[in-house]
N, C-alpha and C positions, 0 to 999 in steps of 0.2 A: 532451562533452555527453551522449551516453548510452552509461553507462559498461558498463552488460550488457544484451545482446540473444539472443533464445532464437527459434525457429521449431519447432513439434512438429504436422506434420499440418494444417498451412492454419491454425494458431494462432500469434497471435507476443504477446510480451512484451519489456518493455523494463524499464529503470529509469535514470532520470540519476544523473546525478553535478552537482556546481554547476559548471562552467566549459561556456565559449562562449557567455554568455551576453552581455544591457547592461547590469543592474542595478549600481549604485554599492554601493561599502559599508556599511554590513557586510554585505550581500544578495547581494552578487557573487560568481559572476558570473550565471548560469541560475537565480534563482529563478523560479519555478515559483506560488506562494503567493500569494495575493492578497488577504489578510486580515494580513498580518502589517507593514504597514508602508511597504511598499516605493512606488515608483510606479508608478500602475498603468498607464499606458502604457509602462513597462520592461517589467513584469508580462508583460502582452497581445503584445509582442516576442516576448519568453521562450517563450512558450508556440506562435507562429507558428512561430518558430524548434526548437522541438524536435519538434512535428510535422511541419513540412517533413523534416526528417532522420531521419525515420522514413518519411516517404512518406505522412504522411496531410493530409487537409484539417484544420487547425486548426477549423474551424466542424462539424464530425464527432466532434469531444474529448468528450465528456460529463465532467463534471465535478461535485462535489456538496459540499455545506457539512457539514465533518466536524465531530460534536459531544461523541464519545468513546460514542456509543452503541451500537444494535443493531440498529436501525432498517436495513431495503432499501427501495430505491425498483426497479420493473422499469422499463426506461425503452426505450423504440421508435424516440427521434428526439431529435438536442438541445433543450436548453430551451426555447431562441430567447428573448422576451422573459419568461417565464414565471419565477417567483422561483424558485434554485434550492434544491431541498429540503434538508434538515436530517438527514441521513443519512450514514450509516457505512458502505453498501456497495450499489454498483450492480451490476443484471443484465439481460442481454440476448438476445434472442436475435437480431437484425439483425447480419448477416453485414454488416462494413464499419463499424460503428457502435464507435469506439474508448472504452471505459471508462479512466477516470483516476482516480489517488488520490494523495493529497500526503501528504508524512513528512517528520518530521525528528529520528529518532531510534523512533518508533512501526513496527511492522513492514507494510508494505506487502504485501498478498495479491493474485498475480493467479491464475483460476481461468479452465479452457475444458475445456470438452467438443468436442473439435471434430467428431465425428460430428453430435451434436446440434445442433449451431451454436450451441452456450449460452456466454456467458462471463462473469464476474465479478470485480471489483476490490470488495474490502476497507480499510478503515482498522482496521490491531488493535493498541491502544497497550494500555498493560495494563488501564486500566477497560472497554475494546469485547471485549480479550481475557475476562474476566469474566464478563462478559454476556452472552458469544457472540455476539457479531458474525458470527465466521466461520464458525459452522453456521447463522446464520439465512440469509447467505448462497448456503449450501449447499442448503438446503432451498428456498431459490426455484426455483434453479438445478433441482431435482428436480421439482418444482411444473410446469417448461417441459419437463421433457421427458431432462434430463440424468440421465447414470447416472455415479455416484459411481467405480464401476469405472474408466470413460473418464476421466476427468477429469485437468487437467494440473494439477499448483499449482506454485506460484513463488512466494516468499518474498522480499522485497530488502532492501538494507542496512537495519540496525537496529542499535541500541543491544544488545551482546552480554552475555549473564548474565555474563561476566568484571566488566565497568564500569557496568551498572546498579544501583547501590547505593542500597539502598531501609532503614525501619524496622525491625525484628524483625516488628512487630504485623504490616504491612503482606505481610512473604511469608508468612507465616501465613497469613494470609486468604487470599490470593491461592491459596498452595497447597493451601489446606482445597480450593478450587474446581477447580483446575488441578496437580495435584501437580509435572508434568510440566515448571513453570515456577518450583519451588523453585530456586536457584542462590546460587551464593557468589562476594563478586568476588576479581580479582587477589591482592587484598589484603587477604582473609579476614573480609570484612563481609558480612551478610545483602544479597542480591541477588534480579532475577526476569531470567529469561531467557522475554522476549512471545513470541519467536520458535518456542523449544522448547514452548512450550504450545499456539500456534498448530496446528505439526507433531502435536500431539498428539491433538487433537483434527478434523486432517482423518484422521490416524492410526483415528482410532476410525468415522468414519464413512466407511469405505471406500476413500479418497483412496492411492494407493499411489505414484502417478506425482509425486513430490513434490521438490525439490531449494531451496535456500536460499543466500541469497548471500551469502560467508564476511567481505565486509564488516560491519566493526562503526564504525557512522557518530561515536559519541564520538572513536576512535581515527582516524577517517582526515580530514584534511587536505582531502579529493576532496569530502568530502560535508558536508552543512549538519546541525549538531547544536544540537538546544535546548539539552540539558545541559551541554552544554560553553562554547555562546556569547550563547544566552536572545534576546537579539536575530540573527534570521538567516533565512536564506532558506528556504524548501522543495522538494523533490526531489520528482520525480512515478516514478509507475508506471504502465505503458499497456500495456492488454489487448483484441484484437482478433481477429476472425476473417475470414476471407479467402470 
């Protein structure tokens, strides 16, 4: 159910995996996703269930409707009945107040200051990677009070520059933007590696405390991949402060 767990300083991080969950196939078993099909009383399970096993209140999750952008929302308390916005990456600074983000092959950011009491979860697939996502993030995070020095980041499974195989034109572009996320796959075709650019760019603004999770979600069997199955479930990441 959650396959990496991290604690640094009253900050903790997580990231599933798909198993222990209810959902039927091709969803099965923990997805996480609640846009892609599945049921959503499976769904709403899923999500009880992986926050109890973390220890939190599932009604404490923040959660936010990914749309490949750049957009932050700062958010103080969950939705409740309130629409949930249309954003790529939440921040906080309510100690207790768990931020989440869903992937399924896009690279998962979690971010905390824990001096500050600041934290933030990202969505950075490669169009949010582009855009920056994850310095507008960053710059909230700054905005409240966080210093880039402090800051923990956490990276989780993703689609690895080995099997992400993309256009010629397409890592061009990408790396006109992101050099950082040029890459080639196994098998000698033009590639991006979201991850490595991600890294590269908390790289540039400060970020030193950085680590990445060596799953590559095409390759693993554990985790829900678009690329690989197009219909399928999603994997979260949870970032909180204590």
């Amino acid at each position: 159910m959650i396959g990496q767990r991290e604690s640094v300083s009253g900050a903790h991080f997580a990231f599933t995996d798909r198993w222990g969950g209810v959902s039927a196939a091709p969803y099965e078993e923990l997805n996480l996703g609640g846009a892609v099909g599945d049921d959503p009383g499976a769904v709403g399970s899923n999500r009880e269930l992986a926050a109890k096993s973390l220890g939190l209140d599932p009604a404490r999750v923040v959660w936010m409707n990914q749309v490949h952008g750049a957009d932050v929302a700062v958010v103080t308390e969950p939705w409740g009945d309130k629409p949930v916005p249309r954003v790529d990456a939440l921040v906080t600074a309510e100690r207790g107040l768990a931020l989440a983000v869903l992937t399924a092959d896009c690279t998962p950011v979690l971010l905390a200051d824990p001096v500050a009491g600041i934290a933030a979860a990202a969505h950075a697939g490669r169009p949010g990677m582009v855009a920056g996502v994850v310095p507008a993030a960053l710059r909230a995070m700054t905005e409240l009070g966080a210093d880039p020095a402090r800051i923990v980041a956490r990276t989780g499974p993703a689609v690895c520059g080995r099997c992400y195989e993309v256009p010629e034109q397409m890592r061009a572009e990408v790396a006109a933007v992101e050099p950082a996320a040029h890459a080639e796959t196994s098998w000698g075709t033009p590639a991006l590696d979201v991850t490595a650019g991600v890294h590269a760019q908390l790289d540039r603004l400060g970020v030193r405390d950085r680590r990445q999770s060596p799953v590559c979600t095409l390759e693993s069997g554990d985790h829900f991949s678009y690329r690989r199955e197009r219909t399928t479930g999603r994997l979260a990441g949870y970032v909180w402060l204590d």
